[in-house]
N, CA, C and O atoms as CSV, one atom per row, in Angstrom:
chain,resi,resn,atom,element,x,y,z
A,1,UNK,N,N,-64.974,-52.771,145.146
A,1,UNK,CA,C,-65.230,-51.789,146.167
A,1,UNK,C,C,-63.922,-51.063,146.451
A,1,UNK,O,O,-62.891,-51.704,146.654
A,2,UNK,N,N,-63.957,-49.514,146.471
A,2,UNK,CA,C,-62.648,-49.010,146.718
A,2,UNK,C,C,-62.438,-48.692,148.110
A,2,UNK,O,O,-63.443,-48.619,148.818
A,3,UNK,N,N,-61.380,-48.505,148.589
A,3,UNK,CA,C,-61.487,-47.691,150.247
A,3,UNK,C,C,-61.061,-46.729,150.079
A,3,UNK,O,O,-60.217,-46.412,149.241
A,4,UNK,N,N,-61.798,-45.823,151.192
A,4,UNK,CA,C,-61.765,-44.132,151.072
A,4,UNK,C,C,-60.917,-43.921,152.454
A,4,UNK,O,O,-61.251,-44.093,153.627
A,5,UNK,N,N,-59.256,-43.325,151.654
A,5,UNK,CA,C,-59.113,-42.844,153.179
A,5,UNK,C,C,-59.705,-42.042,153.430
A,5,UNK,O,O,-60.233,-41.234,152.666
A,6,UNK,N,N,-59.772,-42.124,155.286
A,6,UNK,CA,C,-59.886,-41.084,156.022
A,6,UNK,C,C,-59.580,-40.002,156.811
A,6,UNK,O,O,-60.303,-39.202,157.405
A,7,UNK,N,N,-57.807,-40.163,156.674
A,7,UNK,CA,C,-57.225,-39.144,156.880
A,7,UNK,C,C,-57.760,-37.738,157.047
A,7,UNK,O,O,-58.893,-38.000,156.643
A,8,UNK,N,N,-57.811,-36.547,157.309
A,8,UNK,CA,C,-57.798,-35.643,157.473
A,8,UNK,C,C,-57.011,-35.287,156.197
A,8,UNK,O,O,-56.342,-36.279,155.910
A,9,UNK,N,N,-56.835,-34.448,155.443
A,9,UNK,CA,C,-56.113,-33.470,154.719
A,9,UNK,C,C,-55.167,-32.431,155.721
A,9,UNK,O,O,-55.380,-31.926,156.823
A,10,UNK,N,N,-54.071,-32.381,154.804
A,10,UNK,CA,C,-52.764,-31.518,156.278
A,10,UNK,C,C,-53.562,-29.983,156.154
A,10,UNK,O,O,-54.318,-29.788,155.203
A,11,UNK,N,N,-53.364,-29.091,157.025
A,11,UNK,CA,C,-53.411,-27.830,157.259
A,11,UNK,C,C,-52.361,-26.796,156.748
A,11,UNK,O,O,-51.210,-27.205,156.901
A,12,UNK,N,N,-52.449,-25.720,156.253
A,12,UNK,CA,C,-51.253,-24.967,156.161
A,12,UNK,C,C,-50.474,-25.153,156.706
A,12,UNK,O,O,-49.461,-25.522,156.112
A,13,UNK,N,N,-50.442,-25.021,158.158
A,13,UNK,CA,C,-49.350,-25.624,159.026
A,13,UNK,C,C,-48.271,-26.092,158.499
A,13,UNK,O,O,-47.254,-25.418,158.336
A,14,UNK,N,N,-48.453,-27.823,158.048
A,14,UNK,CA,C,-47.851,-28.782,157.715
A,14,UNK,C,C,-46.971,-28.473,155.972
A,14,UNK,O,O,-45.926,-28.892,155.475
A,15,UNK,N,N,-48.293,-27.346,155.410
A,15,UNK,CA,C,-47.630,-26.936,154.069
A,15,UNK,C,C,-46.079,-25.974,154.107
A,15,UNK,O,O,-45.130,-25.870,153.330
A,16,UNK,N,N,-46.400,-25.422,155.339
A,16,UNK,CA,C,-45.684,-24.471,155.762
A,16,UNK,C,C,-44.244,-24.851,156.731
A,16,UNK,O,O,-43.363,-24.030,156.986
A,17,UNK,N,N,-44.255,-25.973,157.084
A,17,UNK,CA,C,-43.532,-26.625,157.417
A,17,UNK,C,C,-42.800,-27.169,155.891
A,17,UNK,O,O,-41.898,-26.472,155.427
A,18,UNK,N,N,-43.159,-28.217,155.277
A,18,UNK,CA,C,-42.418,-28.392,154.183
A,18,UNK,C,C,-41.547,-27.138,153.491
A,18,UNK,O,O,-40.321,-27.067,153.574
A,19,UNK,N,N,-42.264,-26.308,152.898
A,19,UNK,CA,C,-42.000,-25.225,152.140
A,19,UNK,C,C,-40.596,-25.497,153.147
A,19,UNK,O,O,-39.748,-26.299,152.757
A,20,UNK,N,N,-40.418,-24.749,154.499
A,20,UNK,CA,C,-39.162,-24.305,154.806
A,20,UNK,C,C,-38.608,-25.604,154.805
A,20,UNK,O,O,-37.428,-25.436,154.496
A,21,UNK,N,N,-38.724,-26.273,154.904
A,21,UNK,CA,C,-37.697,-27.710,154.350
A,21,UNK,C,C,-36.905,-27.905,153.271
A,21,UNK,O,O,-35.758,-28.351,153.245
A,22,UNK,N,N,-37.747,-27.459,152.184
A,22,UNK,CA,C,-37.380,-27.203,150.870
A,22,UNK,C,C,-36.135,-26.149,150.780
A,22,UNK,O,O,-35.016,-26.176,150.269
A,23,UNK,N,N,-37.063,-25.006,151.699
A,23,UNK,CA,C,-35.948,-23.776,151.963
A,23,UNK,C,C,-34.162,-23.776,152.292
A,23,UNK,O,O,-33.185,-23.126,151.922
A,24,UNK,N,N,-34.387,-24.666,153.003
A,24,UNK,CA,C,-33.498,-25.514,154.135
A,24,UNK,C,C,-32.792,-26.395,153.203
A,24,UNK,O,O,-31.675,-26.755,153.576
A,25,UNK,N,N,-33.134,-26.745,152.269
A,25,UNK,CA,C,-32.553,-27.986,151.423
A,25,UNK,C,C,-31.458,-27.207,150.260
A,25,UNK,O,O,-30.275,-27.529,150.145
A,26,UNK,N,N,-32.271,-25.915,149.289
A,26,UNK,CA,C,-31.818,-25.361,148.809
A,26,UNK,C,C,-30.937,-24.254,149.582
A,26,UNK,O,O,-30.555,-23.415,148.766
A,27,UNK,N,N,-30.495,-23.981,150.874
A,27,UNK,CA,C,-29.866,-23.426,151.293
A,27,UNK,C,C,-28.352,-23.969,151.495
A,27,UNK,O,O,-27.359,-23.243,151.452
A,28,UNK,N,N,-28.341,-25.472,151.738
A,28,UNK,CA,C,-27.815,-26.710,151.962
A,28,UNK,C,C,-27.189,-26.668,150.340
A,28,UNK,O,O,-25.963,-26.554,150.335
A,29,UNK,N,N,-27.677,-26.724,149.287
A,29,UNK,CA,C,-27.031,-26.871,147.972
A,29,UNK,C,C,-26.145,-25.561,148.139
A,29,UNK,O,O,-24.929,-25.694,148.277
A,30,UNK,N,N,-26.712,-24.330,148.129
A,30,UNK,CA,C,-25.936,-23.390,148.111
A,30,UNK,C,C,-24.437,-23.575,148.846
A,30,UNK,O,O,-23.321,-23.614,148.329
A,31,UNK,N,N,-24.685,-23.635,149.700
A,31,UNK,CA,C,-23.778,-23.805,151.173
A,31,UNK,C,C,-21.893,-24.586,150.356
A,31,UNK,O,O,-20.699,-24.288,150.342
A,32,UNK,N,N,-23.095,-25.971,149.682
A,32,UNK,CA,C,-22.237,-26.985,149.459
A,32,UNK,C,C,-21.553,-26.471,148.302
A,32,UNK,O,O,-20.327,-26.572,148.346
A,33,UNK,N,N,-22.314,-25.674,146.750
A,33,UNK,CA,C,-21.603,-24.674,146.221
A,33,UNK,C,C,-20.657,-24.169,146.482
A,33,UNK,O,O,-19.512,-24.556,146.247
A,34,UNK,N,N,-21.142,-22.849,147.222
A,34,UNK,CA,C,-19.748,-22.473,147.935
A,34,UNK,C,C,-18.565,-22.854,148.408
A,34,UNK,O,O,-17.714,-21.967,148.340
A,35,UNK,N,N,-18.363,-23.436,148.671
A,35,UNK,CA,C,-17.569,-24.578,149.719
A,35,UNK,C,C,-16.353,-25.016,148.602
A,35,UNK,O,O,-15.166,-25.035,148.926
A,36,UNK,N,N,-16.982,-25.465,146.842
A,36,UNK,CA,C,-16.047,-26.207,146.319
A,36,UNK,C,C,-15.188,-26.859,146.793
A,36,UNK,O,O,-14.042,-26.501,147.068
A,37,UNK,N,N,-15.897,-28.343,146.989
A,37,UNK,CA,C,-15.463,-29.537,147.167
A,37,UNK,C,C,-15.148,-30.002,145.451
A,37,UNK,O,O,-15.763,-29.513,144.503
A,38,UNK,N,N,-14.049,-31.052,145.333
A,38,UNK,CA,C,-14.151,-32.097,144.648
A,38,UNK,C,C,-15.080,-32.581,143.845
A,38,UNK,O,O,-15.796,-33.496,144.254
A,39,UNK,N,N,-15.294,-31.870,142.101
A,39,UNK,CA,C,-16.307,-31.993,141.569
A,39,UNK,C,C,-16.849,-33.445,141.775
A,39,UNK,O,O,-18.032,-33.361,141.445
A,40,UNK,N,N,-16.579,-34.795,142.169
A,40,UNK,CA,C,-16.970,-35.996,141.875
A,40,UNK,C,C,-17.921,-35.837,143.429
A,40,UNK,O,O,-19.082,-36.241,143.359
A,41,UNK,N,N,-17.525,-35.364,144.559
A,41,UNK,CA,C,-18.525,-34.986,145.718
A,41,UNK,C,C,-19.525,-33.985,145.500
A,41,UNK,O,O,-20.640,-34.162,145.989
A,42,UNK,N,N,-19.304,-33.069,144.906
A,42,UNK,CA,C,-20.052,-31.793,144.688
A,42,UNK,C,C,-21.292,-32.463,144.131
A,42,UNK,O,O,-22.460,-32.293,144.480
A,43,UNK,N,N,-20.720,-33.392,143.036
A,43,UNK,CA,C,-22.323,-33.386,141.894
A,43,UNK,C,C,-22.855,-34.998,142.657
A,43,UNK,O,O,-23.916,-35.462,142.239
A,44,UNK,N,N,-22.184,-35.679,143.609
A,44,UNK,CA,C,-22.626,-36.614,144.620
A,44,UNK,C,C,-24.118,-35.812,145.780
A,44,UNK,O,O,-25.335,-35.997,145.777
A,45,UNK,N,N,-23.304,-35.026,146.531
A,45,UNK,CA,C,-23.687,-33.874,147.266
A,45,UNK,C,C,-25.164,-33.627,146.738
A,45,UNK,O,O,-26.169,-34.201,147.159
A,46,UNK,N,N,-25.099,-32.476,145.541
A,46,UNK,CA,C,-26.076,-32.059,145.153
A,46,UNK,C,C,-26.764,-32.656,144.474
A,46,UNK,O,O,-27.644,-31.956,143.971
A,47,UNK,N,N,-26.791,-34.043,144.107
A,47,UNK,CA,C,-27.548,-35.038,143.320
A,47,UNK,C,C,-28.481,-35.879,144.752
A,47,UNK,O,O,-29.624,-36.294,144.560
A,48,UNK,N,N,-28.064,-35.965,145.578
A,48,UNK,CA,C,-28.581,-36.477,146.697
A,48,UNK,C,C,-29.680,-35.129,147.400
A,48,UNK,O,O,-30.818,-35.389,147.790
A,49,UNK,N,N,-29.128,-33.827,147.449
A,49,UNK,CA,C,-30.565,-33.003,147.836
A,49,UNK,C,C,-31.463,-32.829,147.129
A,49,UNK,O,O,-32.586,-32.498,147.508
A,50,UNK,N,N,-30.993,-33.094,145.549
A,50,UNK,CA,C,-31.984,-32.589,144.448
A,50,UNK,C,C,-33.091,-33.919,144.779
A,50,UNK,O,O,-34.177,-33.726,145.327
A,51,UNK,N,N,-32.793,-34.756,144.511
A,51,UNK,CA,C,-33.383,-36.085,144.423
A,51,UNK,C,C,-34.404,-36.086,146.201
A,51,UNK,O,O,-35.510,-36.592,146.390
A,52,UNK,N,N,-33.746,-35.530,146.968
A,52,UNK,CA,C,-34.462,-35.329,148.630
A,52,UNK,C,C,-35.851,-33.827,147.992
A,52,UNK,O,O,-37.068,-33.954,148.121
A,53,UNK,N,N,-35.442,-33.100,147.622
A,53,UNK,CA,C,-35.730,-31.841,147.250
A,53,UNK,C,C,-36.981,-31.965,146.326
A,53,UNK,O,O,-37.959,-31.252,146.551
A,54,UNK,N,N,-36.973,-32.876,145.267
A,54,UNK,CA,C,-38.294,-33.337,144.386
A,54,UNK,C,C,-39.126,-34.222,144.880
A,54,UNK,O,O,-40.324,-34.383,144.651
A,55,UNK,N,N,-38.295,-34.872,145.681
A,55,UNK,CA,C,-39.036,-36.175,146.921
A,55,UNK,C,C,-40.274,-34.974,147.203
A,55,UNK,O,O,-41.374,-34.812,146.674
A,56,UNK,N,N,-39.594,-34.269,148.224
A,56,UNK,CA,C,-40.678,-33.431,148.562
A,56,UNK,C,C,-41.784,-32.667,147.996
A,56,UNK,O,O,-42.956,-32.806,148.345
A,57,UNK,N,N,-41.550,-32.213,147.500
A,57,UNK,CA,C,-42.018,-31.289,146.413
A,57,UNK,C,C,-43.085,-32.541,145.523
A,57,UNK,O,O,-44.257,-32.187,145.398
A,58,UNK,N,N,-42.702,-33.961,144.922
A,58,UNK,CA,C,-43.872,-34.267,144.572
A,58,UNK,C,C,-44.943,-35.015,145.521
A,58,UNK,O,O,-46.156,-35.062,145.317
A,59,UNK,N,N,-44.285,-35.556,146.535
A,59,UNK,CA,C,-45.168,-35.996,147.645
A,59,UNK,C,C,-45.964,-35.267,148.205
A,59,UNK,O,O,-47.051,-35.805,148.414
A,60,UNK,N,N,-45.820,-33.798,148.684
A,60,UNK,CA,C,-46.159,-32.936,149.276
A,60,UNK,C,C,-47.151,-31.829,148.670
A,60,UNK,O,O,-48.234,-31.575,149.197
A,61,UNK,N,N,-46.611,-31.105,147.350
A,61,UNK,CA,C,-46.860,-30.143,146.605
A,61,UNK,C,C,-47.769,-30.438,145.319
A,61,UNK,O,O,-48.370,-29.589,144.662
A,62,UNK,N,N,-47.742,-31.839,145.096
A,62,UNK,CA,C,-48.264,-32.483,143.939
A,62,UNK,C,C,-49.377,-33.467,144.383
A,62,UNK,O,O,-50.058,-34.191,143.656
A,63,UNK,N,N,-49.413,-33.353,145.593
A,63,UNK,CA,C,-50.413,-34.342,146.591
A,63,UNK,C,C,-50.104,-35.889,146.247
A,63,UNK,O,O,-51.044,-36.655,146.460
A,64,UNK,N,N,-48.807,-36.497,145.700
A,64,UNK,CA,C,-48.494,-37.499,145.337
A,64,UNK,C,C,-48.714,-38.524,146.657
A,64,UNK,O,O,-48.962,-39.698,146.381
A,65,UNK,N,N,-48.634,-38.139,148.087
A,65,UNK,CA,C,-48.396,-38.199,149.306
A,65,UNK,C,C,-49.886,-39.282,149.581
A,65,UNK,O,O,-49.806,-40.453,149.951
A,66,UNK,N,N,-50.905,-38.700,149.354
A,66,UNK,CA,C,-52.487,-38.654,149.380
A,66,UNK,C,C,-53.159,-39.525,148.439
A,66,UNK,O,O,-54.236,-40.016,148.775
A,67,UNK,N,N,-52.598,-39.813,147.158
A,67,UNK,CA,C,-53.082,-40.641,146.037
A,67,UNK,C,C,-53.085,-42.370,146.556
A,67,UNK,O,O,-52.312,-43.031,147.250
A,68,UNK,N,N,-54.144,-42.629,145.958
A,68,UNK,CA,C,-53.712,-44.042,146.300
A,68,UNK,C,C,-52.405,-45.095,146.174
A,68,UNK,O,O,-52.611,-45.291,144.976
A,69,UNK,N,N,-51.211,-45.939,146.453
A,69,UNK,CA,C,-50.515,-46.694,146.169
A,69,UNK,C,C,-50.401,-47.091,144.782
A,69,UNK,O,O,-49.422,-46.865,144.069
A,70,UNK,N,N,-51.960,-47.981,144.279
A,70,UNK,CA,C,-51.873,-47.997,143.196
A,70,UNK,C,C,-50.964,-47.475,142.309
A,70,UNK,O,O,-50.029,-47.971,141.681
A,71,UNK,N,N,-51.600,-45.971,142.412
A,71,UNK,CA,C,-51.327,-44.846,140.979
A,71,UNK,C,C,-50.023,-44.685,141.110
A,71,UNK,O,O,-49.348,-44.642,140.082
A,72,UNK,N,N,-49.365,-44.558,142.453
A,72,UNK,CA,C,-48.021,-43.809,143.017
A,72,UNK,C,C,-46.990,-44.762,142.094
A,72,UNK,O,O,-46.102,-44.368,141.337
A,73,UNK,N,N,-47.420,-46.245,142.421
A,73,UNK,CA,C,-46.258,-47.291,141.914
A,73,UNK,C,C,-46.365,-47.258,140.443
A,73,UNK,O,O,-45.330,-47.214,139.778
A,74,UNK,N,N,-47.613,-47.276,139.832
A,74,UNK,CA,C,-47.589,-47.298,138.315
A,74,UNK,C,C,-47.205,-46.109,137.701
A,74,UNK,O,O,-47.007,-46.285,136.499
A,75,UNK,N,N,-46.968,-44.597,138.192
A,75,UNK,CA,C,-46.262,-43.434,138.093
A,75,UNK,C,C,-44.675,-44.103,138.086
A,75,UNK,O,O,-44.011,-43.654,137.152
A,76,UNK,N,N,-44.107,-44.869,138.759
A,76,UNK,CA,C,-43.120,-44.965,138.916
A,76,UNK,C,C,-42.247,-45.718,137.522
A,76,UNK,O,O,-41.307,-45.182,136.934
A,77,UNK,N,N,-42.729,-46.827,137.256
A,77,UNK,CA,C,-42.634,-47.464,135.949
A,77,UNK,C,C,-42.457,-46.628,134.577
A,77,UNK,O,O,-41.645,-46.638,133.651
A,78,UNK,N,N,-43.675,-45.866,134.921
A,78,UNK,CA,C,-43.853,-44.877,133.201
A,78,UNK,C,C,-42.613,-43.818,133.651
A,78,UNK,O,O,-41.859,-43.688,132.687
A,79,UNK,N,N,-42.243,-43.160,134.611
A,79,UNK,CA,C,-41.280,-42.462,134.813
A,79,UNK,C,C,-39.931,-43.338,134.214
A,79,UNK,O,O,-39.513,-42.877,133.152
A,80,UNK,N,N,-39.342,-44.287,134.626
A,80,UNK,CA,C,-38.309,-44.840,134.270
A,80,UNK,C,C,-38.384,-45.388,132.790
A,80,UNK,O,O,-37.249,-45.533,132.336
A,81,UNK,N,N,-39.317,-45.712,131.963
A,81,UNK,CA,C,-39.643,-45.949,130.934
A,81,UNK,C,C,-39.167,-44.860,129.871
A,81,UNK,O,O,-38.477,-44.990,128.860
A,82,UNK,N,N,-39.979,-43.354,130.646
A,82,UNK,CA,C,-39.615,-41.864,129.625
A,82,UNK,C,C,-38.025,-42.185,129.800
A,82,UNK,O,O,-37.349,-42.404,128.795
A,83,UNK,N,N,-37.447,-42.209,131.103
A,83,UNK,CA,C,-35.801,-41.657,131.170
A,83,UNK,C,C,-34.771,-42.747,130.692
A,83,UNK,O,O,-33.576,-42.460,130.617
A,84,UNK,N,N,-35.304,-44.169,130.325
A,84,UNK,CA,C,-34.802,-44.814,129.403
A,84,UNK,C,C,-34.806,-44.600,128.015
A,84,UNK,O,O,-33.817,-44.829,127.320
A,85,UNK,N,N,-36.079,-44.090,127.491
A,85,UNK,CA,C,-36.401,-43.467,126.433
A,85,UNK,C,C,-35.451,-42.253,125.745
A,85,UNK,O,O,-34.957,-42.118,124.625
A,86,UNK,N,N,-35.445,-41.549,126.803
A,86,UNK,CA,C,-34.898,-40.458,126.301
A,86,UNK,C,C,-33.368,-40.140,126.401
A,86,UNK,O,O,-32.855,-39.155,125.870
A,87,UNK,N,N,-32.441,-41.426,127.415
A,87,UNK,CA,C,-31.473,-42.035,127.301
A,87,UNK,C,C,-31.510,-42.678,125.929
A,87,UNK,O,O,-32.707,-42.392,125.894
A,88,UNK,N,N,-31.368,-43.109,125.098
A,88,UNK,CA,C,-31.906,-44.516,124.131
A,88,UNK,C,C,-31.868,-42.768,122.611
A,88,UNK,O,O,-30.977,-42.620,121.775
A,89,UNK,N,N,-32.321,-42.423,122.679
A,89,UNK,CA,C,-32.576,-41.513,121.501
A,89,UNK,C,C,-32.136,-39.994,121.486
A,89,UNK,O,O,-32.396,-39.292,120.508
A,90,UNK,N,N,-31.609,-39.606,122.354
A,90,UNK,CA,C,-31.228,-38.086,123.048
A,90,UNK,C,C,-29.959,-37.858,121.949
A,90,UNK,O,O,-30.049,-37.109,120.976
A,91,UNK,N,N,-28.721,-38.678,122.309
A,91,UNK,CA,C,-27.740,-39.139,121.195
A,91,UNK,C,C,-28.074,-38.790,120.053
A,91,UNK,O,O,-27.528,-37.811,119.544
A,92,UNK,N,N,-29.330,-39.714,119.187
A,92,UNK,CA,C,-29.307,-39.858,117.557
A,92,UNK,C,C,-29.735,-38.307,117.568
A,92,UNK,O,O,-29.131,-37.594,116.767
A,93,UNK,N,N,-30.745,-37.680,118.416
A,93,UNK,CA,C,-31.216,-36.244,117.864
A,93,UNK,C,C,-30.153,-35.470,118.083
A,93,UNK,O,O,-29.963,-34.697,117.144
A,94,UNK,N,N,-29.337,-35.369,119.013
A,94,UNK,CA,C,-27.749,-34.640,119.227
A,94,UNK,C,C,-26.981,-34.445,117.602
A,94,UNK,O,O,-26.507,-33.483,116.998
A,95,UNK,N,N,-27.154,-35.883,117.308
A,95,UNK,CA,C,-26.321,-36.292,115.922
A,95,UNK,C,C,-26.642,-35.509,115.047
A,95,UNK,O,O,-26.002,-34.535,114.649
A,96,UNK,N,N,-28.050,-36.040,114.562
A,96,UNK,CA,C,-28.620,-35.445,113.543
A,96,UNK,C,C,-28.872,-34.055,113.475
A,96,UNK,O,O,-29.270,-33.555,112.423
A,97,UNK,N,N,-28.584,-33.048,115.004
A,97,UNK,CA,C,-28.928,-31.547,114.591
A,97,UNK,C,C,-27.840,-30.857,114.198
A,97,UNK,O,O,-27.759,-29.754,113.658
A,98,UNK,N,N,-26.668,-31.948,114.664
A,98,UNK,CA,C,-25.511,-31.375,114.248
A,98,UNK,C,C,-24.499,-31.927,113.056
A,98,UNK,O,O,-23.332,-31.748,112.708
A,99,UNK,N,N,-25.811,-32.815,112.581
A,99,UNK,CA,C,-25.204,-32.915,111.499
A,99,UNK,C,C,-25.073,-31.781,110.034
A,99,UNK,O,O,-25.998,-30.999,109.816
A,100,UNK,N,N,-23.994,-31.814,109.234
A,100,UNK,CA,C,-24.374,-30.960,107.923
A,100,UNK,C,C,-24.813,-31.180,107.022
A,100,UNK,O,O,-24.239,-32.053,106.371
A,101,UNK,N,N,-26.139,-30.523,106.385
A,101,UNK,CA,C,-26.466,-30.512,105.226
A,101,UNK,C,C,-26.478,-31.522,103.993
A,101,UNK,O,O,-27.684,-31.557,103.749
A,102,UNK,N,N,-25.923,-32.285,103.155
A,102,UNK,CA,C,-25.218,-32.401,101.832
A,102,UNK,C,C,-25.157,-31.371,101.001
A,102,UNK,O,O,-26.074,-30.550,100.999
A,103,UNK,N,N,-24.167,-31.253,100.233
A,103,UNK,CA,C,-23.537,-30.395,99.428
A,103,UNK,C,C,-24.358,-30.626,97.801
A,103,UNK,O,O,-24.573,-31.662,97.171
A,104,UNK,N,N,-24.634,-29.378,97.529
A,104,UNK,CA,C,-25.405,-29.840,95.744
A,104,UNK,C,C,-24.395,-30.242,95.078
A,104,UNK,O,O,-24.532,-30.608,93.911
């Protein structure tokens, strides 16, 4: 037997609220741009809104927010799986496109 939430679904309102959050977030990167801080803070900085910034955006925009637990946590696994993956082999294809030819 499954359970059905019953939540309400948000209103524009609430969509409209995020959006300028987002707004607000990428204004915040800019800001911190400008500013040139200390590349080892800078890419600290903007690695922390980006990561706040997709938070939103898939919770919100992707209805990730609304899905059951289930799906949310097993999304999470296959995500770290691809970015090990593509850590793990990114290298050998780097190699090999730049590798040359053999010679006749």
């Amino acid at each position: 037997m499954s359970v059905v939430d019953s939540r309400p679904a948000p209103g524009i309102r609430f969509y409209l609220i995020v959006w300028v959050a987002l707004l607000l977030i990428v204004a915040a990167e800019v800001i911190v741009t400008v500013e040139h801080p200390a590349t080892p803070r800078l890419l600290t900085m903007l690695l922390i809104l980006a990561v706040i910034e997709a938070g939103l955006a898939l919770m919100y925009f992707m209805h990730l927010r609304f899905e059951p637990r289930r799906l949310f946590w097993t999304l999470i696994p296959a995500l770290v799986f691809v970015l090990v993956m593509m850590n793990h082999f990114i290298p050998d294809a780097l190699r090999l496109m730049h590798q040359r030819a053999p010679s006749p």
